[in-house]
N, C-alpha and C positions, 0 to 999 in steps of 0.2 A: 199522130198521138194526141190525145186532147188529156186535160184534167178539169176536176171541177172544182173552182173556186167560190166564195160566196159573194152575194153582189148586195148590201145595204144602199138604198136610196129614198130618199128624203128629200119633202119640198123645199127649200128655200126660196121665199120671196115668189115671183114668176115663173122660176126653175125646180128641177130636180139635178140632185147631187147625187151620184152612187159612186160608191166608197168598197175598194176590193180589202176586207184586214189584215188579210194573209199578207199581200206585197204592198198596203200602204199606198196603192195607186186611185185615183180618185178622176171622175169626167163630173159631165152634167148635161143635160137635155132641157128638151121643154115638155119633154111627157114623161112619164115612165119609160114606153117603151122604147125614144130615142136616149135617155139617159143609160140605157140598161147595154143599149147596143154600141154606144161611146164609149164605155167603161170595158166591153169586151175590144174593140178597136186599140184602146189605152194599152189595156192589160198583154193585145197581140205584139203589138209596139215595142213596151218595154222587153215582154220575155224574149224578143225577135234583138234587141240592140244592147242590151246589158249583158256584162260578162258574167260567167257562172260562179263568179266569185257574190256580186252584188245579188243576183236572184236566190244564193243561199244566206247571204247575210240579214235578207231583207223580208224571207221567207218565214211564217210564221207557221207552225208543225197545225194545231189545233186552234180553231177560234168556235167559241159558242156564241149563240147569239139568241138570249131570253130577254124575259122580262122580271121587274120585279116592283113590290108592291109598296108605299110608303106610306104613310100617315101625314097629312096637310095638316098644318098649323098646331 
C-alpha cells in the first residue's frame, strides 16, 4: 500500500532540507535528489515505528502549498 505525501525542500547553507507537513518529519541531503530520498527513508521509518495513535495525531488531512505576492518597502 503506498500513499502520497508532499515533500518541500529547500537549500539551506550547503544543504537541502525537505520537510514532509502532513507528518512534520524533516531529513536533508546535499542534492535535491538525496534530500528527497532521506525524507522518503525518514517518513518510511517513522510510519514503520510509530503507533497509530501518534501517526493520527500528527497527521495533517489537507496541506496546500502556493505562493503569494507582497509589496517590498
Amino acid at each position: 500500500m503506498t500513499r502520497q505525501l508532499t515533500a518541500i525542500i529547500k537549500r539551506e547553507d550547503n544543504a537541502f532540507v525537505a520537510l514532509c507537513p502532513e507528518l512534520d518529519v524533516a531529513s536533508q541531503g546535499d542534492t535535491v535528489e538525496s534530500a528527497r530520498e532521506n525524507l522518503r527513508e525518514a517518513l518510511e521509518l517513522f510510519l514503520e515505528c510509530a503507533s497509530a495513535d501518534e501517526i493520527q495525531q500528527r497527521l495533517h488531512g489537507e496541506v496546500f502549498v502556493t505562493q503569494v505576492e507582497v509589496n517590498l518597502g
